[in-house]
N, C-alpha and C positions, 0 to 999 in steps of 0.2 A: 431441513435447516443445516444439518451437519455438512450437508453435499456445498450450499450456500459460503458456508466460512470456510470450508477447502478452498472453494475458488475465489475469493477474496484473498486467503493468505496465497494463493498463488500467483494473482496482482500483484500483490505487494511484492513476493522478490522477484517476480521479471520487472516492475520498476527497481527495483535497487540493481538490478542488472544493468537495464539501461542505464541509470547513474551511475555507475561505476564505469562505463564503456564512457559514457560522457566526458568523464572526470578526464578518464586516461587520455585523450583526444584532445583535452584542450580542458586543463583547471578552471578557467576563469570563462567555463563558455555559456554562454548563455540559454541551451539547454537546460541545463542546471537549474537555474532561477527557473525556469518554469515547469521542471520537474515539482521543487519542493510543496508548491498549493495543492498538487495531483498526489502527493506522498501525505500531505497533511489531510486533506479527505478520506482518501482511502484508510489510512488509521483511525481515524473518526467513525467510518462507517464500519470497520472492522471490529472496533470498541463494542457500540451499539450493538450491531446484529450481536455479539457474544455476550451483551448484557441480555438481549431479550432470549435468547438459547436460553441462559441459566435461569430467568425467571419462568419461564416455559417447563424446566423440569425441576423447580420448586415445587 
């Protein structure tokens, strides 16, 4: 499970890498808009799996 939320939190900031590279290229591009559903999931699932971690070693 531990190995699982590593590589989740390491999605997360190679997306925020690419948003940032995004950003710098062009503020208003449309990358962006379809980054943020793939940024709102991935925290979501990020959320989750670290909820069920901790009820696992309750």
């Amino acid at each position: 499970m531990e190995q699982t939320i590593y590589h989740l939190i390491e999605a997360q900031y190679a997306l925020a890498q690419v948003a940032e590279l995004a950003e710098k290229l062009s503020p208003d591009s449309y990358l962006l808009a379809l980054l943020e559903p793939v940024k709102k999931s991935l925290d979501l699932v990020v959320s989750e799996v670290r909820g069920i971690d901790a009820d696992l070693h309750d």
